[in-house]
Phi, psi and omega in degrees: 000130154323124142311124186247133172232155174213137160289180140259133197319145197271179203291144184113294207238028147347321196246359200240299174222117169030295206165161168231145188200154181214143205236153187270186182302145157281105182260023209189125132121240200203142184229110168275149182219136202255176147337107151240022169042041193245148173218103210277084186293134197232148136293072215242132196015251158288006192245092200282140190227149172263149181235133182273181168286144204245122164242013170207160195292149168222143224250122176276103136308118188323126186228006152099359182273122154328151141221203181180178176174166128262114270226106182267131156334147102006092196084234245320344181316288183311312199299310183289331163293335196095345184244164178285135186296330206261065187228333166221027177284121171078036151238157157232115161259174151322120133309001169284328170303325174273343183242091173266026153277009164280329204319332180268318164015293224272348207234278184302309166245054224250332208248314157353135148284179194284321185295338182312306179263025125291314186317303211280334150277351169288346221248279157021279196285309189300343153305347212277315200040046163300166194199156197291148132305091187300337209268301165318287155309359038050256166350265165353292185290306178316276170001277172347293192323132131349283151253074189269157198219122137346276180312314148321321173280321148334298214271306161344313191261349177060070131200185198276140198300311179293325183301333190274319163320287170294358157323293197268321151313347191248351159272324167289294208117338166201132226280197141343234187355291172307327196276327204290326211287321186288346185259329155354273167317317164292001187259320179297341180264358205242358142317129175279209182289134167200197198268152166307325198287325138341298181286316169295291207305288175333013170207005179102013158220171236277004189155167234261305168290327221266311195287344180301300214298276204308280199314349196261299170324309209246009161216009167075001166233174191266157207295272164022270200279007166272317198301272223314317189281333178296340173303322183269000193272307152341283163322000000 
């Protein structure tokens, strides 16, 4: 496996993206990656990619390439491609198709080191000048809460679960109902030691089988062996 490393966002894009991060070559096995209600412009070796929101794991096969990317928010997607997000959700194409002032990039700076063409991509997004969806940021945060209902945060926000459904779909990638199981799982990782049962309460589902069911759905392993690797991937 690469050593994955992550920054913190450079000035500017605080609000906009995650982490910039960067992983060394994989030169051997496999790298899985689950559902972070994230949407990645990626670098994988000369060749920049939109990697969309993932609603099943998807397992990278070693290609001997560095990579590196920037790690867009949660609600934040649509505004920064310019297209409704789930338009590239459980896909990676070009970013040249949505940007074609990138196209030559993959040609001209080919030669580059990789930070050199973060730089160059942060300076990208940040021409984008994207700005939050307040109704969506919101959302997003409303999400979080421990056993949040849709339907509650709808009626909170004074609209309707489809209005807040295509809201959020088209900022995110995928809706309401999917981000909250995804920000679960990521409430689960972000737990200390405990019991399984402990831990399903504690973020919010309803037992012990409801967190096997989701966490297996939505990274392909049983909760056990998602906590560890995700613990050695840490490390």
């Amino acid at each position: 496996m690469g050593v994955y490393r992550e920054y913190r966002p450079p000035t500017g894009l605080e609000a906009v993206a995650a982490c910039v991060w960067e992983s060394d070559a994989l030169v051997g096995g496999t790298q899985r990656v689950v559902p972070d209600g994230c949407v990645d412009l990626v670098w994988l070796g000369t060749r920049l990619l939109v990697v969309g929101a993932d609603t099943k794991p998807l397992v990278w096969q070693a290609t001997g390439e560095s990579a590196g990317g920037i790690r867009i928010r949660p609600g934040m997607a649509g505004a920064v491609l310019g297209i409704p997000a789930d338009e590239v959700r459980d896909q990676q194409i070009p970013l040249s198709l949505l940007w074609p002032g990138v196209a030559d990039w993959a040609d001209e700076r080919a030669t580059a080191d990789l930070s050199t063409r973060l730089r160059l991509l942060t300076e990208a997004v940040l021409d984008r000048k994207a700005g939050p969806d307040p109704l969506v940021d919101a959302a997003v945060s409303r999400l979080g809460n421990c056993g949040a209902r849709v339907a509650a945060v709808a009626d909170d926000l004074g609209v309707s679960e489809r209005h807040l459904h295509r809201r959020v779909t088209a900022a995110v990638g995928y809706g309401p109902k999917f981000l909250a199981r995804v920000i679960r799982l990521r409430g689960l990782l972000a737990l200390g030691a405990g019991s399984l049962a402990d831990r399903a309460h504690a973020v919010g589902y309803a037992g012990q089988a409801h967190m096997t069911a989701e966490v297996r759905r939505l990274t392909g392993l049983t909760p056990v062996r998602f906590l560890k690797d995700a613990t050695l991937t840490a490390a």
